[in-house]
VOLO-948398 format. One record per residue (C-alpha): residue in three letters; x, y, z. Coordinates in steps of 0.001 Angstrom, whole numbers, padded with zeros to 6 digits. Layout:
# VOLO-948398
{r "Ala" {X Y Z}}
...
***
This chain:
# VOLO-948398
{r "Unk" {000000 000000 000000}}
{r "Unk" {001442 003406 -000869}}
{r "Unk" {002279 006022 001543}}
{r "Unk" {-000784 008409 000227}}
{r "Unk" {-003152 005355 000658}}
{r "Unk" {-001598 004556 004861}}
{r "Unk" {-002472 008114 005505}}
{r "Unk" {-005835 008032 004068}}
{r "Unk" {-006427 004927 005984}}
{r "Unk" {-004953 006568 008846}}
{r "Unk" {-007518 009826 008330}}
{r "Unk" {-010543 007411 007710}}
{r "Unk" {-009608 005332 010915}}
{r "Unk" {-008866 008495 013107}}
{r "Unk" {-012462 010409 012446}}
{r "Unk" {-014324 007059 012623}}
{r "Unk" {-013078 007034 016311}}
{r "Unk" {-014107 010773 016895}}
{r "Unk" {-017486 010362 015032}}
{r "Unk" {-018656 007416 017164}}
{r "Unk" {-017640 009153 020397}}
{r "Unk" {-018843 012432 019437}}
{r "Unk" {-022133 010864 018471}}
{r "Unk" {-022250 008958 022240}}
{r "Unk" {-021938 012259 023672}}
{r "Unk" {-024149 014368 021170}}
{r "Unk" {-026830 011995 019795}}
{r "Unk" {-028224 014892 017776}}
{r "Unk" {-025740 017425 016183}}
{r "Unk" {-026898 020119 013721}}
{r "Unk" {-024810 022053 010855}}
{r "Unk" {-026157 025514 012286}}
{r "Unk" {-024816 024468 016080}}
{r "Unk" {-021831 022882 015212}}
{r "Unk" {-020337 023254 011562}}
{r "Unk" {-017217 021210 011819}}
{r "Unk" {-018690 018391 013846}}
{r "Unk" {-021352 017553 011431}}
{r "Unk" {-018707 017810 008489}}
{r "Unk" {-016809 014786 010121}}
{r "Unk" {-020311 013066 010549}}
{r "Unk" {-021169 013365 006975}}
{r "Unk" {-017906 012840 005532}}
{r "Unk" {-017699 009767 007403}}
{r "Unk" {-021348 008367 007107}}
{r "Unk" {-020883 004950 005936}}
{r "Unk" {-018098 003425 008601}}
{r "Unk" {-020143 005500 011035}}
{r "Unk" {-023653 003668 010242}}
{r "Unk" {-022216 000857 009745}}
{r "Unk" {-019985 000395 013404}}
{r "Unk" {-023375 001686 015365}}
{r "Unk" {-026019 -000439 013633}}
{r "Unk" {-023280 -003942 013647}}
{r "Unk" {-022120 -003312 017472}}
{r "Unk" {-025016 -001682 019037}}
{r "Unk" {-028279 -001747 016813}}
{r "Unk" {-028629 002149 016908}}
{r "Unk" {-029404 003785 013692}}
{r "Unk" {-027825 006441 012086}}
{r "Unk" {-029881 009317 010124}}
{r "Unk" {-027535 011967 008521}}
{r "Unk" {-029532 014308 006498}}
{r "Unk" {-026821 016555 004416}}
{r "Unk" {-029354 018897 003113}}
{r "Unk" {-031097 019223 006115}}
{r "Unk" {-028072 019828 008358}}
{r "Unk" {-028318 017260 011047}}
{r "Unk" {-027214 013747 012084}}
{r "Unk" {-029114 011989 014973}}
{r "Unk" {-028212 008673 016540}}
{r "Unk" {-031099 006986 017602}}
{r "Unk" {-029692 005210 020683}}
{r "Unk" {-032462 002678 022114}}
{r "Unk" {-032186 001267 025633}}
{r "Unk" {-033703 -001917 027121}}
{r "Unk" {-034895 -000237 029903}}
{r "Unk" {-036162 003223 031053}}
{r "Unk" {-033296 005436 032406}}
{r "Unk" {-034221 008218 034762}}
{r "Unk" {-030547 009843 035289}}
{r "Unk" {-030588 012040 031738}}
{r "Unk" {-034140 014274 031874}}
{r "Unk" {-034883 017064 030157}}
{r "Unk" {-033424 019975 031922}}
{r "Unk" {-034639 023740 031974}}
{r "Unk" {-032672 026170 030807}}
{r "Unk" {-033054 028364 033941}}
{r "Unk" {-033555 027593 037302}}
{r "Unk" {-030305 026184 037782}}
{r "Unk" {-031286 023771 035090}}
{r "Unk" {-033639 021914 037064}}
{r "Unk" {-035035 018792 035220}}
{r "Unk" {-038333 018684 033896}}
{r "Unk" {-041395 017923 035674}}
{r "Unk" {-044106 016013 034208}}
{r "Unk" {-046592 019063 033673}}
{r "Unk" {-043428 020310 031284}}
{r "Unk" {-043113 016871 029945}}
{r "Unk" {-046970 016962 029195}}
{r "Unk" {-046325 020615 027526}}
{r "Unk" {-043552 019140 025729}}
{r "Unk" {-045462 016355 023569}}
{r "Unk" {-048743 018685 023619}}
{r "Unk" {-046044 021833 021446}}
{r "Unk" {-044618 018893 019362}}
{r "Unk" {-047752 017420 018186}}
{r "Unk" {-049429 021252 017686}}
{r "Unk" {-045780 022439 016163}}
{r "Unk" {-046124 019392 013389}}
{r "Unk" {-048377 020805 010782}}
{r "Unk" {-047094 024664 010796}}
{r "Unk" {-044153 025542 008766}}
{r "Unk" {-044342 028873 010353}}
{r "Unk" {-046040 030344 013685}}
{r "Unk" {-045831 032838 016717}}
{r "Unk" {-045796 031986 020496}}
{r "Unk" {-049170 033473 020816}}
{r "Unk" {-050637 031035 018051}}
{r "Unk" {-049070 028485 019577}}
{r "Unk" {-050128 028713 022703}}
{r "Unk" {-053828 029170 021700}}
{r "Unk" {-053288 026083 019741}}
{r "Unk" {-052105 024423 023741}}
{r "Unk" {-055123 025839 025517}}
{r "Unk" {-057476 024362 022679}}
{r "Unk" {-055727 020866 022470}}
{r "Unk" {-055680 020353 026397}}
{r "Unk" {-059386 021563 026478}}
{r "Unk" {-060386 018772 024250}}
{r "Unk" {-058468 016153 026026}}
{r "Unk" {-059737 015213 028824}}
{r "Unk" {-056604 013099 030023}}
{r "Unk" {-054561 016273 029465}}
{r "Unk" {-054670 019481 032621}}
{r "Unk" {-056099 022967 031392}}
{r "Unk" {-053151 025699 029809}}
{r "Unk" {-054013 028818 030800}}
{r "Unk" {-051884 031464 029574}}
{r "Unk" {-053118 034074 032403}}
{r "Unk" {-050705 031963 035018}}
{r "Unk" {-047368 032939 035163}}
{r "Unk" {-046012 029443 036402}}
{r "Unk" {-047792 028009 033193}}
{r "Unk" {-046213 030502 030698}}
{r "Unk" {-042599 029804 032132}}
{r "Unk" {-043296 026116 031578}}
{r "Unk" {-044130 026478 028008}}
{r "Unk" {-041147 028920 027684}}
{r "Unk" {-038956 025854 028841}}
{r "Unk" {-040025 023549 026606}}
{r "Unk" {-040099 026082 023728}}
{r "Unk" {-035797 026491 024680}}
{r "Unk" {-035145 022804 024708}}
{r "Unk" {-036815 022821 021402}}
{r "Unk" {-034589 025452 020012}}
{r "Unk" {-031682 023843 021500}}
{r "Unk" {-032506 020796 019300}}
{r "Unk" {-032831 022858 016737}}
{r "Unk" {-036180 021547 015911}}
{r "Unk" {-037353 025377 016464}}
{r "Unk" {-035988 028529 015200}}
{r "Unk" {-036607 031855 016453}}
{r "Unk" {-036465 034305 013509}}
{r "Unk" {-037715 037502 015470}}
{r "Unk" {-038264 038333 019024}}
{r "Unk" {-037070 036632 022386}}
{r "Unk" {-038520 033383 023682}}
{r "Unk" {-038299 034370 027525}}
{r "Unk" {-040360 037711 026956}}
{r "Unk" {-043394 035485 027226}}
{r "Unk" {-042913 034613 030763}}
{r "Unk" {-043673 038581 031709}}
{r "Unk" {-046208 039055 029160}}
{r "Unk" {-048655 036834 027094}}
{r "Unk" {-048604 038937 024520}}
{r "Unk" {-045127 038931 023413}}
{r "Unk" {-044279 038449 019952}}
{r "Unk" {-041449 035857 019263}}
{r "Unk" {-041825 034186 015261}}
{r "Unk" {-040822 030997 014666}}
{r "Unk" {-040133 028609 012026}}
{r "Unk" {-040292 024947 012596}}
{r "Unk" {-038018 022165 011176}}
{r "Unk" {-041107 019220 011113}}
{r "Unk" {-038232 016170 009852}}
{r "Unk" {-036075 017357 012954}}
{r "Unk" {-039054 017142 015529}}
{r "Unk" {-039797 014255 014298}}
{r "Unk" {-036569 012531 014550}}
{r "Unk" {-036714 013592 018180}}
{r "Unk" {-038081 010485 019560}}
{r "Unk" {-035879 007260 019852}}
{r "Unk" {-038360 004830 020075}}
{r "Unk" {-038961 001810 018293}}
{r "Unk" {-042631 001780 018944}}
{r "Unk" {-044428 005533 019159}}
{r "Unk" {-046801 005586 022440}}
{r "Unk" {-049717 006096 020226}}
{r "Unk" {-049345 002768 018767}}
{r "Unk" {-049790 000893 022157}}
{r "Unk" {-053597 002825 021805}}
{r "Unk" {-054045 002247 025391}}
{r "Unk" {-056806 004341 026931}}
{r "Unk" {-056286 007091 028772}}
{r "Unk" {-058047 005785 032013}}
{r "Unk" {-055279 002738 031743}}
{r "Unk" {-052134 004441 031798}}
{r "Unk" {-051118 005600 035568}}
{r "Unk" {-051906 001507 036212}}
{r "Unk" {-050074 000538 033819}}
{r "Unk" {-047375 002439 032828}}
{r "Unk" {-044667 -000212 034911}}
{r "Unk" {-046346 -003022 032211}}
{r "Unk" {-046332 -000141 028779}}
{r "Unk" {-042799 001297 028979}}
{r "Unk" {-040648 -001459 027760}}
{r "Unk" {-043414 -002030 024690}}
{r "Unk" {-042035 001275 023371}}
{r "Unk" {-038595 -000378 023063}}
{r "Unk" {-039660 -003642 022165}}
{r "Unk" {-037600 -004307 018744}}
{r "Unk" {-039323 -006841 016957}}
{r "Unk" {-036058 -007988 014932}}
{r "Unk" {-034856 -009674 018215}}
{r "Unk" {-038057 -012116 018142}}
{r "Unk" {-039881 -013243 020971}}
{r "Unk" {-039983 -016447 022728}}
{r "Unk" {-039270 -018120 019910}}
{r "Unk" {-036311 -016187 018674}}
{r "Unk" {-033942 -017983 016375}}
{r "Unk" {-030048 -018708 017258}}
{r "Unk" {-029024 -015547 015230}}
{r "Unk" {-031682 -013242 016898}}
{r "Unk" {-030545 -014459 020197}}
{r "Unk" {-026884 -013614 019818}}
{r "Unk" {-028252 -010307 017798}}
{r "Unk" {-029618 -009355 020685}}
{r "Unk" {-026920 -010057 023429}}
{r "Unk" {-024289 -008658 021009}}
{r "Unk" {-026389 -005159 020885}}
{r "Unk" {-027628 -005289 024226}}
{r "Unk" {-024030 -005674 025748}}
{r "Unk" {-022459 -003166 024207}}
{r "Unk" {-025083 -000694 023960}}
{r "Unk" {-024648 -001020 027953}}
{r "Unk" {-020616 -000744 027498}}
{r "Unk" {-020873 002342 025341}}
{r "Unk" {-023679 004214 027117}}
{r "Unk" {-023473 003705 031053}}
{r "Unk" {-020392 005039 032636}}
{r "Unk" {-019444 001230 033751}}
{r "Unk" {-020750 -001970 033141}}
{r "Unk" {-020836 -004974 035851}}
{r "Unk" {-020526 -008162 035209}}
{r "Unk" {-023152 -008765 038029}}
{r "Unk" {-025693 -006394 036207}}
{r "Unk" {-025958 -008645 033047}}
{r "Unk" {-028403 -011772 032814}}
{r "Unk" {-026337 -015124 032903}}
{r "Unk" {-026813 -015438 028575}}
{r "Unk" {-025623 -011644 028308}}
{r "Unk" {-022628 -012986 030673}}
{r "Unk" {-021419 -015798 028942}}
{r "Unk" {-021872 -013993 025693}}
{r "Unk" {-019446 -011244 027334}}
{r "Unk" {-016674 -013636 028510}}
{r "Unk" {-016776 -015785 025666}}
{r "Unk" {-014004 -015463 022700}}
{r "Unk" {-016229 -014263 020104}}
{r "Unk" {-017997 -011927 022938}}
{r "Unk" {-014528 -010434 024130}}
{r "Unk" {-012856 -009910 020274}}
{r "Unk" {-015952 -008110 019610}}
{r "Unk" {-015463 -005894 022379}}
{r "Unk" {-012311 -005052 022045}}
{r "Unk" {-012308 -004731 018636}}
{r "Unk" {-015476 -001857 019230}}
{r "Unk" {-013600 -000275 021726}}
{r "Unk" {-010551 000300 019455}}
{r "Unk" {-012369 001121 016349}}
{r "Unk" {-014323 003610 018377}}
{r "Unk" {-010938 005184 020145}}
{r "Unk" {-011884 003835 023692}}
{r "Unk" {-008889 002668 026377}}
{r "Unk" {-011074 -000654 027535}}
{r "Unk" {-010484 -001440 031227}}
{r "Unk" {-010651 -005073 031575}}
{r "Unk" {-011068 -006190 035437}}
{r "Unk" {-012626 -009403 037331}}
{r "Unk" {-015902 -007611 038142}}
{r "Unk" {-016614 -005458 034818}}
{r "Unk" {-015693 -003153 031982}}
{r "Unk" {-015098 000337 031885}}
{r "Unk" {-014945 001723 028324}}
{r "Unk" {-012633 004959 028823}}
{r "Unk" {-012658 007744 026201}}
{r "Unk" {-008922 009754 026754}}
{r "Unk" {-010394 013032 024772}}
{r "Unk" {-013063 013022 027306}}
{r "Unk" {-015901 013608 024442}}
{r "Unk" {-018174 010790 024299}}
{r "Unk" {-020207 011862 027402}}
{r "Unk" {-022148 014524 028606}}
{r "Unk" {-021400 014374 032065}}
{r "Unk" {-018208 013529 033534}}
{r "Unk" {-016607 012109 037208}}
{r "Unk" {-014651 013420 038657}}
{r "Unk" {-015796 017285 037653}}
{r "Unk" {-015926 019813 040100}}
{r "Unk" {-018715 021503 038442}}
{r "Unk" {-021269 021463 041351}}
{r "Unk" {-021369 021085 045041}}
{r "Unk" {-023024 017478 045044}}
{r "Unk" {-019898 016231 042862}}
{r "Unk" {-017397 017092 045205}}
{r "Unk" {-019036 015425 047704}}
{r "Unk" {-019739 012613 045574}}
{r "Unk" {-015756 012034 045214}}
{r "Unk" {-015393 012915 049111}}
{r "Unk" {-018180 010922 049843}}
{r "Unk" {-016195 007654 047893}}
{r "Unk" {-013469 006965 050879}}
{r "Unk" {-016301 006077 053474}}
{r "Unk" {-018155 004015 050966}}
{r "Unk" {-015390 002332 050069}}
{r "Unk" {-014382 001752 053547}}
{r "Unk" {-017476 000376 054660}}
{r "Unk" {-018182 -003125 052724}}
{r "Unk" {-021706 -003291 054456}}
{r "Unk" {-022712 000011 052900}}
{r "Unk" {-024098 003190 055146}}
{r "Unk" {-027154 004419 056384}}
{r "Unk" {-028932 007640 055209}}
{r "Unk" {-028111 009067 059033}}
{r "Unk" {-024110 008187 058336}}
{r "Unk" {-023960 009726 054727}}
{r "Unk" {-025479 012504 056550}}
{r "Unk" {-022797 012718 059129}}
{r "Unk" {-019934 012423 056758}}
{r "Unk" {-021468 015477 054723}}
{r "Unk" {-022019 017022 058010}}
{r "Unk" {-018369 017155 058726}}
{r "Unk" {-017813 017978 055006}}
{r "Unk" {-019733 021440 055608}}
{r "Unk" {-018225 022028 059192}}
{r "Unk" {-014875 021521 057412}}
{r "Unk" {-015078 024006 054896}}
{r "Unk" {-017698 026595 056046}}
{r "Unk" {-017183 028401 052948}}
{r "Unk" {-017580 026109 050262}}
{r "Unk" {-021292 024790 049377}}
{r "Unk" {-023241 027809 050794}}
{r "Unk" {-026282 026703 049269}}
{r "Unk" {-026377 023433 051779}}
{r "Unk" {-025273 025798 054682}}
{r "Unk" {-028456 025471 055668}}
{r "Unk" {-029963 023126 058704}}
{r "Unk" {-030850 020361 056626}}
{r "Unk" {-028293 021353 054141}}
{r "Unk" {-026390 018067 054950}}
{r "Unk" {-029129 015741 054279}}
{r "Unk" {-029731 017175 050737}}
{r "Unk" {-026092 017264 050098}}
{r "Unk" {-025459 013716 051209}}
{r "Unk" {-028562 012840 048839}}
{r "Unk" {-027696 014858 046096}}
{r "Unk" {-024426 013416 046030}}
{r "Unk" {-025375 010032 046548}}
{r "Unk" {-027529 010353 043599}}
{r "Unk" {-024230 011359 041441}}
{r "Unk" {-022645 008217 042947}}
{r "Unk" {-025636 005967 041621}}
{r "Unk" {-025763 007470 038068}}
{r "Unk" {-022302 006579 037381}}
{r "Unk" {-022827 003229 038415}}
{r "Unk" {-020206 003827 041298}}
{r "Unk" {-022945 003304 044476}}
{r "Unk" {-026443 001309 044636}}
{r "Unk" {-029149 001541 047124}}
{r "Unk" {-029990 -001157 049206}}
{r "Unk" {-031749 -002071 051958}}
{r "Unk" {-031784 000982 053293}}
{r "Unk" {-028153 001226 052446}}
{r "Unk" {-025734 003289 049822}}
{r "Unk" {-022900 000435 049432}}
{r "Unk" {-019938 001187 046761}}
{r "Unk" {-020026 -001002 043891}}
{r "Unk" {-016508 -002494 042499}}
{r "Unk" {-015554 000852 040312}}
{r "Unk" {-016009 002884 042999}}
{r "Unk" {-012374 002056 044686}}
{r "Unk" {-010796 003362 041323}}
{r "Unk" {-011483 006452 042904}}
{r "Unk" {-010214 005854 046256}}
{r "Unk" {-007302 007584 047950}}
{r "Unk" {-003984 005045 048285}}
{r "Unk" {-000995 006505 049572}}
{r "Unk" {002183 005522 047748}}
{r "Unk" {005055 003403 049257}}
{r "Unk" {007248 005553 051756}}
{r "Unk" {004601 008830 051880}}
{r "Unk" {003292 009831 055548}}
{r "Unk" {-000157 009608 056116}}
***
């Protein structure tokens, strides 16, 4: 092979890495948010569509003339630790009267190329009116207008809405503000990564709060995995994707998390040349230890949300919170986490001001507990927070011949 043709190679090779991790991090990237990023994605469409849909099952849409690529990454099961977030109020995540608003603006937002907060909204108020398994809008409340003004900026984060004249937030103070928008419809609907829509399941409305534990994993049911009488290739289909869509997506993966097939299919030589081989093509460093796999990106891209980071008070004291944990095989009690954040505050009486506060150390030892069980470092039970195996990467060793 010449020298010209290595270096290509070498190019294809080195975006294909970046792409997938970019992707992991930022399942929806736009040309208007993020020019260069979406160049790689489209240059490199075919390796990239093809390493996401043979490892992991996820599709790839890249729409060139549209200006977007979205990964549609599909879970087995519901995952509560990524909501939507507002953009204000300290980015709080959404409730479920904003989740409500938030399918109630896409459906009314479908059929108009064009339209103005105040349209929409009248559209809101007349679709919830005629629902009867949907609350009342009513513009005149302020609470109500800053809900719709939080879904209407996660929508123009996606880029699924584009405000041409006026300022989204100017409806919060007044109903009447005039903000015009156009609407990407191909966009909104790419939105949802669901093999099954909701409206599919046509489940009446009456149903749904009893059954909602029984309907969620029928929106991810993928029918190419078969059912109880899936086929030999289904089956491994399905434990290939549904291993390493776990590797590539959760911070760490267990082995004692995965069903005994999705085990053996992991540790077996087929299972483990697969892995690696994803892991390198994608750029990951793949930690290989006796109780799981930790899929490490060096560039630090193909997340969202990072540990250790330092950007909020419940981090820190999710990383402080680690050498207790650790040190305590049987796990603590919501009254000792509270104690060891206790001392954290009395410690440093100037750091964490906003859990100064006389139940400040409960909420900080929950908050941070609640970083410790997203990352798969700490699990809840029995009334206990006990480290799980990746937690001690994180604990404090002193080296040979320091002074403790």
């Amino acid at each position: 092979m010449s020298t010209l043709a290595n270096q290509l190679v070498l190019a294809e090779r080195e975006d294909v890495s970046r792409g997938v991790r970019l992707l992991l991090g930022r399942p929806l990237i736009t040309e208007r948010a993020d020019r260069s990023t979406f160049e790689l994605i489209r240059r490199r469409q075919g390796p990239l569509t093809k390493w996401f849909d043979y490892h992991c099952g996820w599709q790839l849409v890249v729409e060139p003339r549209l200006g977007y690529a979205r990964l549609l990454k599909i879970r087995t099961g519901p995952d509560a630790s990524r909501p939507a977030r507002r953009p204000r109020s300290g980015k709080a995540p959404f409730d479920r009267r904003r989740y409500t608003l938030l399918c109630v603006v896409a459906a009314e937002l479908l059929p108009v190329p064009v339209t103005t907060v105040g349209l929409l909204a009248d559209r809101v108020v007349q679709a919830c009116a005629t629902d009867e398994a949907l609350p009342r809008f009513d513009t005149a409340s302020k609470s109500e207008r800053m809900a719709l003004v939080d879904v209407l900026k996660v929508l123009e984060s996606f880029g699924a809405l584009l405000t041409m004249d006026g300022v989204t937030e100017n409806f919060v103070d007044s109903a009447q503000a005039k903000v015009l928008y156009r609407v990407d419809a191909t966009l909104l609907m790419r939105l949802l990564a669901a093999p099954v829509g909701p409206s599919r399941l046509a489940v009446p409305a009456e149903e749904l709060p009893r059954r909602f534990t029984e309907l969620l994993p029928e929106l991810v049911r993928e029918s190419r995995y078969g059912g109880a009488d899936a086929s030999e290739v289904q089956h491994n289909l399905r434990l290939r994707h549904s291993v390493l869509r776990r590797l590539f997506d959760d911070p760490v993966l267990h082995h004692d998390e995965l069903s005994a097939d999705e085990l053996a299919y992991l540790t077996s030589p087929t299972g483990r040349q697969i892995v690696r081989r994803a892991a390198e093509q994608g750029g990951f460093v793949l930690e290989e230890r006796a109780d799981g796999l930790m899929a490490v990106d060096p560039d630090g891209i193909a997340t969202d949300s990072r540990f250790p980071d330092d950007s909020s008070s419940a981090r820190i004291a999710a990383l402080l919170l680690l050498d207790p944990l650790t040190a305590a095989p049987g796990g603590l009690t919501p009254e000792q986490l509270t104690a060891e954040a206790d001392d954290l505050l009395r410690r440093f009486p100037q750091w964490a001001k906003s859990y100064q506060s006389q139940d400040g150390a409960q909420r900080l030892a929950g908050d941070a507990v609640r970083v410790l069980t997203d990352f798969g470092l700490a699990d809840r039970t029995t009334g206990r927070t006990v480290a799980r195996p990746a937690a001690c990467r994180y604990r404090v060793a002193l080296a040979a011949g320091s002074t403790p």
